[in-house]
N, C-alpha and C positions, 0 to 999 in steps of 0.2 A: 103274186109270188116273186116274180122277175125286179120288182121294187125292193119290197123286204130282203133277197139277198143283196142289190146294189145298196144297200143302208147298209148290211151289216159290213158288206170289203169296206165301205167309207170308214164304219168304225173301228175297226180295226186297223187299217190304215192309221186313221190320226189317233191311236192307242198307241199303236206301234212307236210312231212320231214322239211322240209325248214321251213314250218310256224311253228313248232316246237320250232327250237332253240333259240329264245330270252326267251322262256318262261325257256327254262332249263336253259339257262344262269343266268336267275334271281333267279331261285327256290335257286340253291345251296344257296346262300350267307342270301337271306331271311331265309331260314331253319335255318341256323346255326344262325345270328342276333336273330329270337325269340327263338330257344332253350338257347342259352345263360342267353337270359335276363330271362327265365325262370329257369333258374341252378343260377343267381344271385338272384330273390325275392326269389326263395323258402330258398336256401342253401346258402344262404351269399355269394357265390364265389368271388371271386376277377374281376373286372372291364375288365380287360385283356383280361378273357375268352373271351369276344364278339369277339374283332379282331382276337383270333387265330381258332375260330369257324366258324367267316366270311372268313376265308382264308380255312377253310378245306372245306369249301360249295364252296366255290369256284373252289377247286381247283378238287373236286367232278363233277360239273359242265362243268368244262372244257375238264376232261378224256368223258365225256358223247358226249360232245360235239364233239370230235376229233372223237369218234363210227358213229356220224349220219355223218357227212361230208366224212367217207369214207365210209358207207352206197349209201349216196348220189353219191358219186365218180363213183362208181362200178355198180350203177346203170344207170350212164348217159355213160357207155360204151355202144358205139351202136354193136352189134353183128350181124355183115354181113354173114352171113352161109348160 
């Protein structure tokens, strides 16, 4: 019985994980879009900043993302001991 429930916190665990990563995928690139647009009305910035902002959210996003997939990884090793 004391197995069966440590399988099911594991799965749900990396359920959890899982339903996660589209929202971080999207966060980054959103964050950066409205800081931008917000660093352009306040302070006049140049137009540009959005795409080099959307790319560093992005790219923010992606190192985050590569954490939970090998989060996930290491967790779906089953250990036979």
């Amino acid at each position: 019985m004391n197995t069966v429930r440590k399988d099911l916190q594991k799965l749900f665990w990396m359920l959890g994980l899982a339903l996660t990563l589209p929202m971080v995928l999207l966060s980054g690139p959103l964050a950066g879009y409205l800081v931008s647009r917000w660093l352009i009305l306040k302070w006049n910035w140049a137009p540009a900043t959005t795409f080099a902002l959307v790319l560093v959210g992005f790219f923010g996003s992606a190192v985050q993302t590569v954490r939970i997939l090998r989060l996930l990884y290491k967790g779906s090793i089953r250990k036979d001991s």
